[in-house]
N, C-alpha and C positions, 0 to 999 in steps of 0.2 A: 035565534035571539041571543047572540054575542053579548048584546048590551048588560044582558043582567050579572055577565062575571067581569064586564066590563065596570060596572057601576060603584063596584069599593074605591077603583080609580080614579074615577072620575064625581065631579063634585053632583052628587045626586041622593036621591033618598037614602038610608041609613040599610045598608043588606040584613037582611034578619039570618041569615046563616057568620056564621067565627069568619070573617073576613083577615086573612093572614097578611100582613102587610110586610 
């Protein structure tokens, strides 16, 4: 399930982990 470290990148729900941009 890629998507969900993919998901801070991508326009999707809000990550509940420190997303480092």
């Amino acid at each position: 399930m890629a998507q969900l470290k993919l998901s801070h990148r991508t326009a999707g729900p809000p990550c509940n982990k420190p997303c480092r941009v």
